[in-house]
C-alpha positions as CSV (number, residue, x, y, z in Angstrom):
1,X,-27.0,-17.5,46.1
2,X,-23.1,-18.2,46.6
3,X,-22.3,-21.5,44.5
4,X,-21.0,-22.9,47.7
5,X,-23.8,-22.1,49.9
6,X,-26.0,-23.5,47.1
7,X,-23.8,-26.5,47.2
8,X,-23.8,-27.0,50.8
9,X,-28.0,-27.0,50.4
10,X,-28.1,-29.4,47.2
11,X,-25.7,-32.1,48.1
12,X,-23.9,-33.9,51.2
13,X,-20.6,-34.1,52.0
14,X,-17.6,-35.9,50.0
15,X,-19.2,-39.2,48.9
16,X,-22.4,-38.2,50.0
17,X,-22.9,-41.0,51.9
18,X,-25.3,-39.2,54.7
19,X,-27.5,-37.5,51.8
20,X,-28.1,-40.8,50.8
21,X,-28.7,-42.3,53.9
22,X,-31.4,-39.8,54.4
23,X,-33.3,-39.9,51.5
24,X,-33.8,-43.9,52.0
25,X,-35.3,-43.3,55.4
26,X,-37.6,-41.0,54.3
27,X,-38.9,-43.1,51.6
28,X,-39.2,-45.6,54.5
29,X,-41.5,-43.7,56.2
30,X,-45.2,-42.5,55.9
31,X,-46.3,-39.0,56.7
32,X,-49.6,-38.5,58.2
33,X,-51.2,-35.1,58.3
34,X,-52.4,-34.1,61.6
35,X,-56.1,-32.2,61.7
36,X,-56.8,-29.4,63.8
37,X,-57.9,-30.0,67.4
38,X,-59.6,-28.2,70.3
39,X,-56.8,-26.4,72.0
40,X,-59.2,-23.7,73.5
41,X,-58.7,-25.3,77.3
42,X,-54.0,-25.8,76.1
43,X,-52.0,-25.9,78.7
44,X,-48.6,-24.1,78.1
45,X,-46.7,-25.4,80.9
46,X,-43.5,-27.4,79.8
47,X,-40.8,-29.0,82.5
48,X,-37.2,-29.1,81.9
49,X,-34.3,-30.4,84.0
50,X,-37.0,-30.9,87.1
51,X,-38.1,-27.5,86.4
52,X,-41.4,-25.9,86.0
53,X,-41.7,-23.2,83.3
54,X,-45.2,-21.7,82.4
55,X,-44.8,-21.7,78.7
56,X,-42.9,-23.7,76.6
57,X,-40.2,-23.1,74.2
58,X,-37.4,-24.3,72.2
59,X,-33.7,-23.9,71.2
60,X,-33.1,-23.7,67.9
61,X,-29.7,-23.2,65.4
62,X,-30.1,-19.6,63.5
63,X,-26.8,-18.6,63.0
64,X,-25.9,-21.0,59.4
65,X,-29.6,-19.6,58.4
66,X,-28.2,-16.4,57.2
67,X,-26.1,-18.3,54.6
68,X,-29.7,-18.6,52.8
69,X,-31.2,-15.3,53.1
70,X,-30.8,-14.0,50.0
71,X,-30.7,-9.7,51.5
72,X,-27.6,-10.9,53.7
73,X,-25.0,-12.7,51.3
């Protein structure tokens, strides 16, 4: 991995300020794992924007991804 790409994923940004910021919020919190549930009968459906859509889905960011995929750099 590219020092700088490795940088970027290790550490925050100048004083690091956010990083830290972060970290103490998470220690703030509890995690609690969620069990498995009956989602034989699930329904899909999601609105957005007033709008009906039949199955749900998400946006996500991919493109800064590549930066950690080891085949592509």
């Amino acid at each position: 991995m590219p020092k700088v790409v490795f940088d970027y994923v290790d550490g925050g940004v100048e004083d690091e300020d956010a990083l830290a910021a972060n970290q103490m919020a998470f220690r703030r919190r509890v995690f609690v794992p969620r069990y498995p549930v009956n989602v034989e009968n699930r329904i899909h459906s999601t609105q957005l924007f007033g709008r009906q859509y039949e199955l749900s889905f998400a946006f996500r960011p991919r493109a800064s991804l590549r930066f950690f995929d080891r085949a592509r750099t």
